[in-house]
C-alpha positions as CSV (number, residue, x, y, z in Angstrom):
1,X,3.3,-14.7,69.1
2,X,3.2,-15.5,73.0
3,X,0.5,-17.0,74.9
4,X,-0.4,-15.6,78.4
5,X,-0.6,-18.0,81.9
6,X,-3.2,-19.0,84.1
7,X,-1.9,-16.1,86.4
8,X,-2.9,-13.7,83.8
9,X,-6.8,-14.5,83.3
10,X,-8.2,-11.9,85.5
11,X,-6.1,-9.0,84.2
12,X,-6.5,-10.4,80.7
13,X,-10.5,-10.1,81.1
14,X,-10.3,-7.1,82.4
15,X,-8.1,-5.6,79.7
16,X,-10.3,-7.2,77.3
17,X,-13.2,-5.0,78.3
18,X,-11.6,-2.5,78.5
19,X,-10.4,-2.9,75.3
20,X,-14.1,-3.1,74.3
21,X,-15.7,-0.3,76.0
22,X,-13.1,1.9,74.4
23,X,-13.6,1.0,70.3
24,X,-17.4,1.0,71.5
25,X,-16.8,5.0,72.6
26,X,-14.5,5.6,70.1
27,X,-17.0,4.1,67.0
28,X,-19.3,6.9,67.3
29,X,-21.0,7.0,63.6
30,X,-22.9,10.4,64.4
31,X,-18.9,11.8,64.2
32,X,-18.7,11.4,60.4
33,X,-17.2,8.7,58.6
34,X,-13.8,9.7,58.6
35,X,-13.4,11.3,61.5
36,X,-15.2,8.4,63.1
37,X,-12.1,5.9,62.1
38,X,-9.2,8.1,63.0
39,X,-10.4,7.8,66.3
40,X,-11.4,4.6,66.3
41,X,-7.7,3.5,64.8
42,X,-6.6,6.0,67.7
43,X,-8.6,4.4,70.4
44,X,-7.0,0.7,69.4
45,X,-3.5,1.6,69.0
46,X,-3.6,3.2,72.6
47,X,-5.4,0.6,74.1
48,X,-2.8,-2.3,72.4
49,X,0.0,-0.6,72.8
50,X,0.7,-1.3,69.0
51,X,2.8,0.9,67.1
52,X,1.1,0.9,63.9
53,X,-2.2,0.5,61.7
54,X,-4.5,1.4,59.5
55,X,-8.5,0.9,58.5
56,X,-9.6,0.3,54.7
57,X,-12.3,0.4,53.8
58,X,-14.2,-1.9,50.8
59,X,-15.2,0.0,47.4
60,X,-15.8,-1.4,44.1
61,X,-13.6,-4.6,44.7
62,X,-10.5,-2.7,46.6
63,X,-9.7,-2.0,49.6
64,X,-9.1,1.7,49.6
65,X,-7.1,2.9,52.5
66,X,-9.4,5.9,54.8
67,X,-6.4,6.2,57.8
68,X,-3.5,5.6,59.0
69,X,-0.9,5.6,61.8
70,X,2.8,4.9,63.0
71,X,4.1,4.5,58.8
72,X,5.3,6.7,55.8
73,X,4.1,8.8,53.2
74,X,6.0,6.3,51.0
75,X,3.7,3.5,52.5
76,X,0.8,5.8,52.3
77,X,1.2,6.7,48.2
78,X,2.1,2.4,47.6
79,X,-0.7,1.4,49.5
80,X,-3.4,3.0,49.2
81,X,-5.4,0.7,46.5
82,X,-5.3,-2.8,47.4
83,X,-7.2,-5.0,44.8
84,X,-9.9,-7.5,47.5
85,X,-9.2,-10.3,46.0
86,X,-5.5,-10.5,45.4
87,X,-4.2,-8.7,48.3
88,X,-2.2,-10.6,51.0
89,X,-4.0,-9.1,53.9
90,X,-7.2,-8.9,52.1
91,X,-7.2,-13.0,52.3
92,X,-8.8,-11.7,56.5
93,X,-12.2,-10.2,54.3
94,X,-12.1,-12.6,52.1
95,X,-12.2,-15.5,54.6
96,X,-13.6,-13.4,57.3
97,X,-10.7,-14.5,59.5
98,X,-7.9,-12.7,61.2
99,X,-4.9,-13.3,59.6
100,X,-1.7,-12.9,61.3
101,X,1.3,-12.0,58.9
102,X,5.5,-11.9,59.0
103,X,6.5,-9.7,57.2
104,X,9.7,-10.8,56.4
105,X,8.1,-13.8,54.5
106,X,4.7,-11.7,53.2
107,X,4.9,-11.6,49.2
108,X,4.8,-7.5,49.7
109,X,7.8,-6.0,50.8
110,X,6.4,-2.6,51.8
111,X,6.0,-4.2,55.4
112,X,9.0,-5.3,55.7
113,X,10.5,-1.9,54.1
114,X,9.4,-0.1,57.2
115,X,10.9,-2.4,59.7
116,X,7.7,-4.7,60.8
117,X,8.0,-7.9,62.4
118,X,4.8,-8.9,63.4
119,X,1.4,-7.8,61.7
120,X,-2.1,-8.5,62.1
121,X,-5.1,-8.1,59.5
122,X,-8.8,-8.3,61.3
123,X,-11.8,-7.8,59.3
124,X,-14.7,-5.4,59.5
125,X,-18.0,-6.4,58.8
126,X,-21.8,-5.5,59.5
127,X,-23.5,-8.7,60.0
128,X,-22.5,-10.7,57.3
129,X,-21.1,-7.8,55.0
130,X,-17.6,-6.7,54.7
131,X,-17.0,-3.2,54.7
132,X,-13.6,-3.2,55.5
133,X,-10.1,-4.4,56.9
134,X,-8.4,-3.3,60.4
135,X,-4.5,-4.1,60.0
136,X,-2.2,-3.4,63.6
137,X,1.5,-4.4,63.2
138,X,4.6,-3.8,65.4
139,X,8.3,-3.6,65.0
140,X,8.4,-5.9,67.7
141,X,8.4,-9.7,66.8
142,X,6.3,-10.9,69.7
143,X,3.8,-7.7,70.3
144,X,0.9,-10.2,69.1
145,X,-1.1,-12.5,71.4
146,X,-3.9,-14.9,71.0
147,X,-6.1,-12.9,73.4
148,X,-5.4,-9.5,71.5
149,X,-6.6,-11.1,68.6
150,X,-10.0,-12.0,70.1
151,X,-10.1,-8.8,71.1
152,X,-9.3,-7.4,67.7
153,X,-12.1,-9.8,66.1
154,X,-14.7,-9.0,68.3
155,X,-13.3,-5.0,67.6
156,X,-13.8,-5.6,63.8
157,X,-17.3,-6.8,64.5
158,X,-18.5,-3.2,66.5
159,X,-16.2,-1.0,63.8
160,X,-17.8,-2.7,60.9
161,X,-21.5,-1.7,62.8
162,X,-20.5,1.7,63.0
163,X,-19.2,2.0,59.5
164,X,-22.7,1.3,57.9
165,X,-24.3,3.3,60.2
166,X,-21.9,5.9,59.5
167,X,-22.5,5.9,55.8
168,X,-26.5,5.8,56.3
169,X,-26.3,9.0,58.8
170,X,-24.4,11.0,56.2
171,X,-27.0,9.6,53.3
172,X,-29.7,10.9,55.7
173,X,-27.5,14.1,56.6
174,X,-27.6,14.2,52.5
175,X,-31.3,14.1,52.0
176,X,-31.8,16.7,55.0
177,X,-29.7,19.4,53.1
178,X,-31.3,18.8,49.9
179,X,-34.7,19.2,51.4
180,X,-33.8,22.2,53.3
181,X,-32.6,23.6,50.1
182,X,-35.5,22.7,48.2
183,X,-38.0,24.3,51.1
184,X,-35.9,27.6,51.4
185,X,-34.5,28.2,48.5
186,X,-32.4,31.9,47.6
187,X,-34.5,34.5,46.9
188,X,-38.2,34.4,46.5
189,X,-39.8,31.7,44.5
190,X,-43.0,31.5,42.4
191,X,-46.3,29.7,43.5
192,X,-45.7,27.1,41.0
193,X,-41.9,26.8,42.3
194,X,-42.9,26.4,45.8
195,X,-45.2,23.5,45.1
196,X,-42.6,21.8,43.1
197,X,-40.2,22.1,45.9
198,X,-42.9,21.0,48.2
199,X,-43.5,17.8,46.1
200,X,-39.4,17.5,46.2
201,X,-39.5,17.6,50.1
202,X,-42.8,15.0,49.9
203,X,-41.1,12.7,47.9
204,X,-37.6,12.2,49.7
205,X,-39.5,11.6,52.9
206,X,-39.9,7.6,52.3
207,X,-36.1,7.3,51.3
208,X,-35.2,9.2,54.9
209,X,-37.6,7.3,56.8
210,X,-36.1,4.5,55.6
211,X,-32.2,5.3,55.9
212,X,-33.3,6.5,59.6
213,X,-35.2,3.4,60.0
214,X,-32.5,1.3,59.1
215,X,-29.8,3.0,61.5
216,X,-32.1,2.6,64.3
217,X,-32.4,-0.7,63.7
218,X,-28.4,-1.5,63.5
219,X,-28.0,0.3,67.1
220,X,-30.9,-2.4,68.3
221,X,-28.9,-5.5,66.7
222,X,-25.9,-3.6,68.5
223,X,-27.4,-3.6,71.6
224,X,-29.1,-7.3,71.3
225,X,-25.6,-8.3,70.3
226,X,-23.6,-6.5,73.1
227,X,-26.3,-7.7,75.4
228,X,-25.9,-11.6,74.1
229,X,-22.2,-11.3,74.7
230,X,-21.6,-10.1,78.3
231,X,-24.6,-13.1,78.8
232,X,-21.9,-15.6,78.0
233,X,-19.1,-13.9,79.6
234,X,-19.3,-12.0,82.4
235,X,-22.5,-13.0,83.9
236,X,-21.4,-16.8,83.5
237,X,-17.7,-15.4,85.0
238,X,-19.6,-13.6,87.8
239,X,-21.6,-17.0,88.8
240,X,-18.6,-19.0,89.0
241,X,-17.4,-16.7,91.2
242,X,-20.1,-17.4,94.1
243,X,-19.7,-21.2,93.4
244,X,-15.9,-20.9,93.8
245,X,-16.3,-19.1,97.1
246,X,-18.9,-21.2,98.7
247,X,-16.3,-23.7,97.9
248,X,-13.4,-22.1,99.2
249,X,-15.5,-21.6,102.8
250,X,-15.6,-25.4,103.3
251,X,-11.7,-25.4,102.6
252,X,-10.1,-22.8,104.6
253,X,-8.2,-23.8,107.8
254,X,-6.5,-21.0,109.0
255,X,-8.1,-18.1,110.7
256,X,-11.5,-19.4,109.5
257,X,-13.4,-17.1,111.3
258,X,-11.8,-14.1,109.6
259,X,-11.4,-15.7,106.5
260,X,-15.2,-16.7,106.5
261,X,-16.2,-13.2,107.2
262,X,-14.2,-11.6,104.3
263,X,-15.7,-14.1,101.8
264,X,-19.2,-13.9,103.1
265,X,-17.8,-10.4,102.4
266,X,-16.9,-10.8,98.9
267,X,-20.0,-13.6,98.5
268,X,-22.2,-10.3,98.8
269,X,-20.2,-8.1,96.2
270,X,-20.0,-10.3,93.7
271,X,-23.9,-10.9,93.8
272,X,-24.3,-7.3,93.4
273,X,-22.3,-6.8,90.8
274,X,-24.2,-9.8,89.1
275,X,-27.2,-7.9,89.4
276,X,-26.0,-4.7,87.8
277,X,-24.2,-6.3,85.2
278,X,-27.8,-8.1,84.9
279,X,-29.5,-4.6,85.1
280,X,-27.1,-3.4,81.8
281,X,-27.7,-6.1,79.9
282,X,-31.8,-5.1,80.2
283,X,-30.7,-1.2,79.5
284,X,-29.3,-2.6,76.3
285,X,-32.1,-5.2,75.2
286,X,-34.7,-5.1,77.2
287,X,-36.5,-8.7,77.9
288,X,-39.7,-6.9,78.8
289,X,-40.7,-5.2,75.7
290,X,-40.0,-7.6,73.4
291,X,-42.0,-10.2,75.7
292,X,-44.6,-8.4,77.1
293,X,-45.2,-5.0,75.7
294,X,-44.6,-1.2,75.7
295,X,-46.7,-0.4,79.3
296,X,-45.2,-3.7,81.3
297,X,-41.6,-2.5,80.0
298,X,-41.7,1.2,80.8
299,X,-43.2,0.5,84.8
300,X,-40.3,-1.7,85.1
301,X,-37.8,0.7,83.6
302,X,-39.1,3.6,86.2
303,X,-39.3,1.5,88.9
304,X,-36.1,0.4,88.5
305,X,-34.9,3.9,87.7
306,X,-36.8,5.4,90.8
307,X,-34.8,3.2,93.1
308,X,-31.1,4.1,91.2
309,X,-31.4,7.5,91.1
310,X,-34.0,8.7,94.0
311,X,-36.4,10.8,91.6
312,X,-39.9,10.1,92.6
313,X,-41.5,8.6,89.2
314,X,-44.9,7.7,88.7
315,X,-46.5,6.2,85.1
316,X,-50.0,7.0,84.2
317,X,-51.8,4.6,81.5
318,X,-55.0,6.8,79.3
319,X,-57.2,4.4,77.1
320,X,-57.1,1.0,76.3
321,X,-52.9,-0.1,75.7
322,X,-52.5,-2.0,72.5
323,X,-49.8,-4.4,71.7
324,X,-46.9,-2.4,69.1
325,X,-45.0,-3.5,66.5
326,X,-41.4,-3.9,67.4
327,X,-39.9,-0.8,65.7
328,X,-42.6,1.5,67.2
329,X,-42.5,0.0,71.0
330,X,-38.2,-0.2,70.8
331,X,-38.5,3.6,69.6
332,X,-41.1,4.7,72.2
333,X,-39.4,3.1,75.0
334,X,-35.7,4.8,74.1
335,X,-37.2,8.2,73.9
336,X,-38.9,7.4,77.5
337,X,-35.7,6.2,78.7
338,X,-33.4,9.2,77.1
339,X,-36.4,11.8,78.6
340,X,-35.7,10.2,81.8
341,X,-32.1,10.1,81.9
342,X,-32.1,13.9,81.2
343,X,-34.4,14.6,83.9
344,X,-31.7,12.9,86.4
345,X,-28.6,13.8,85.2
346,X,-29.1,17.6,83.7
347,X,-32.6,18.9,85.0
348,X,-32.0,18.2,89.1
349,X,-35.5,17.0,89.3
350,X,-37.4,15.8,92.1
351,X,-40.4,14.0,90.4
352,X,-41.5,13.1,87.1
353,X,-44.2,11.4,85.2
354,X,-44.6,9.2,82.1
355,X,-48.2,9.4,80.6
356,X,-49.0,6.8,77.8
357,X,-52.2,8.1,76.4
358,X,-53.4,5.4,73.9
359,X,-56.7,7.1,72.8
360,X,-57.0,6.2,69.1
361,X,-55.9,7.3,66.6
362,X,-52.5,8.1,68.6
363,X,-50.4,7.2,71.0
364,X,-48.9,9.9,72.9
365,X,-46.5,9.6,75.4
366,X,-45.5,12.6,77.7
367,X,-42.6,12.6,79.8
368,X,-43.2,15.7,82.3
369,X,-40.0,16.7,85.2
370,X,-40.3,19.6,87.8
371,X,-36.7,20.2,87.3
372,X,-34.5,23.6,86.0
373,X,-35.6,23.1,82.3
374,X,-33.7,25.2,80.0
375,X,-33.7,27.4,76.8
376,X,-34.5,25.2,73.8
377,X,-33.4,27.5,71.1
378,X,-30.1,28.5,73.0
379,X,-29.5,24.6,73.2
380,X,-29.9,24.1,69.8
381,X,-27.7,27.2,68.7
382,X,-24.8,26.1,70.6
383,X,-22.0,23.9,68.3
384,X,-22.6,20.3,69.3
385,X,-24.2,17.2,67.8
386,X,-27.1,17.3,70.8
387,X,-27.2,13.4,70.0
388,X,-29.7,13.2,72.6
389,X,-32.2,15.6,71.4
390,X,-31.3,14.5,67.6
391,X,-32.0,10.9,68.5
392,X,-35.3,11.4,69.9
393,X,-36.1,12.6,66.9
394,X,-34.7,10.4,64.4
395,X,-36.6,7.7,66.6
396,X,-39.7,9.3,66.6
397,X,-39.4,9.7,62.4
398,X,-37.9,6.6,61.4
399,X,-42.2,5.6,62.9
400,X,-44.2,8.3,60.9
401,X,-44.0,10.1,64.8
402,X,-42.6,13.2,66.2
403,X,-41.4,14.4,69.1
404,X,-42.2,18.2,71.0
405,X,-39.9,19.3,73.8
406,X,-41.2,21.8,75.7
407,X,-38.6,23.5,78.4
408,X,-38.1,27.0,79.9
409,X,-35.7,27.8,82.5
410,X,-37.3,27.2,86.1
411,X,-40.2,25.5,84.4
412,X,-39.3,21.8,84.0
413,X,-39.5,20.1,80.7
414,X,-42.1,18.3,79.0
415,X,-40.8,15.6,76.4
416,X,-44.2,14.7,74.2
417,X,-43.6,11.6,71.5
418,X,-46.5,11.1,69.4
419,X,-46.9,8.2,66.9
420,X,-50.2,6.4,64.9
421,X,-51.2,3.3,66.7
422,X,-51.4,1.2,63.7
423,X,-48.0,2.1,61.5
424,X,-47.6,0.3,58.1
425,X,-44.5,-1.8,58.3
């Protein structure tokens, strides 16, 4: 294992995110399980230049392997069922530690068999549950770093997210087939039937409120987690960066007239980029809403909004605002924000408005844009998750609300969300 020199920090960082922003992509739980960790196994290898790895996954005490790359179909058929507990690599989940490995001295000679010499094990967990095991190795003996491996753990930690939130979409993709069957069911069905199938459709509502629910919330710990981390890094990074110049001003000899003008230069980018890396950190957890409220949040978000992307915005408040529950506001505000971020990027608006009506016993919020609109039913016809349109949705249920889009070409589109004001928790 080789360590990297000072002369290597900035591209190290930058590799790092990169690194980061990839798995992030590439862990896409709307996908489907499996095809979720083929790319995300994909998406590392590339990105690490490793040769080799695969992703287990915990079940019942083993670690049972879901995909692999760069080994045989011998390797495949020995290793697919390693016991948690007594497996060499499994020691990473079990101690929730990366575990680097030699293969020539590892008490399993399958490794070795297909020519490793470096190997390293990374566990996957969602908070503090382990789901599963991320293992990279190389026939090279010195393709491992210490930096790859913080990349790697921090990996393991946005993998093992995506994995339960994999698992809960395809429960809730479950419980959406079975109460589609049970609502339209072959053939023509009796009176009594019908009611019976209604009461089916009744009763699985609570369990898919709550598997919706609970992804919902994951993506919001994601976010607050994501949000927490470029906090401590880049943003800290970014202010050292202005110290650091102001510094070097009072230093230079040579040319100081030039030089001061290209750092004043630079003094200027960097604050800029400190306030967009600022502005992403609020896109992913929002300060405002979770101190303020709902109203304060979404003013912010447009104005802010107005001035990045040029479309006039204007918010309207009807009634007297209440203060939300968490759940209901973070839901409320995403569907705003993805009604918004349609209007800019697909509709070519020129204006738009946000309405929060707060009459009792509702709130309704109605995100209106004079842009092209489009054909709902064509849209949803067309093969495609339509994640945007399917998580406004979700959002809206996982709250005892719905969403109605309303869109026609040439006449704009009108995104309505509309929840109780008090929701049971």
């Amino acid at each position: 294992m080789r360590d990297a020199g000072v002369a290597d920090f900035p591209q190290m960082e930058a590799r790092k995110w990169r690194v980061l922003e990839a798995v992030s992509r590439a862990a896409d739980w709307t996908l489907g399980l499996r095809s979720m960790l083929e790319r995300v196994l994909d998406t590392v290898l590339e990105t690490t230049g490793l040769e080799a790895g695969e992703i287990r996954l915990v079940e019942n005490d083993n670690l049972i392997l879901w995909t692999s790359r760069g080994v045989s179909s011998t390797f495949v058929a020995h290793e697919a069922c390693l016991p948690l507990k007594r497996g060499f690599c499994s020691l990473a989940v079990v101690n929730n530690q990366p575990l680097i490995a030699d293969p020539a001295t590892c008490p399993f000679d399958q490794c070795e068999q297909e020519g490793f010499r470096s190997s390293l094990s990374v566990p996957l967990r969602a908070g503090e549950k382990p789901v599963g095991l991320l293992h990279v190795a190389s026939r090279k003996p010195d393709a491992l770093w210490n930096e790859l491996i913080e990349e790697l753990a921090v990996s393991g930690q946005i993998i093992g997210t995506a994995i339960e939130a994999a698992r809960l979409y395809e429960q809730w993709a479950a419980l959406e087939t079975t109460s589609q069957k049970a609502l339209h069911p072959e053939g023509k069905a009796s009176s009594a039937l019908q009611e019976g199938q209604e009461g089916q459709e009744h009763a699985l509502m609570p369990r898919r409120n709550r598997l919706v629910r609970r992804l919902l919330e994951i993506q919001e710990a994601e976010r607050a987690r994501i949000a927490h981390d470029l906090h401590d890094s880049v943003v800290q990074q970014i202010t050292g960066l202005l110290y650091l110049v102001r510094a070097a001003q009072t230093l230079l000899l040579s040319q100081p007239d030039q030089a001061r003008t290209l750092l004043e230069e630079a003094e200027r980018t960097a604050q800029l980029a400190e306030k967009e890396i600022r502005w992403v950190i609020y896109d992913l957890h929002p300060v405002t809403l979770a101190a303020v409220g709902l109203v304060p949040a979404i003013i912010e978000y447009v104005t802010r909004y107005e001035a990045s992307t040029g479309l006039k915005c204007r918010v309207e408040v009807l009634g007297t605002p209440v203060r939300l529950s968490p759940p209901v506001s973070f839901a409320v505000y995403r569907v705003v924000q993805e009604a918004l971020h349609n209007a800019a990027a697909h509709a070519r608006a020129r204006e738009a408005r946000v309405t929060l009506d707060f009459t009792p016993p509702h709130l309704r919020v109605t995100v209106q844009d004079d842009g092209q609109g489009f054909d709902l039913q064509e849209v949803v016809k067309r093969k495609g998750p339509h994640i945007g349109l399917l998580g406004m949705q979700e959002r809206a249920q996982a709250i005892s609300g719905h969403v109605e889009i309303v869109s026609s070409p040439g006449q704009g589109t009108q995104v309505v969300i509309t929840v109780p004001l008090a929701v049971d928790e």
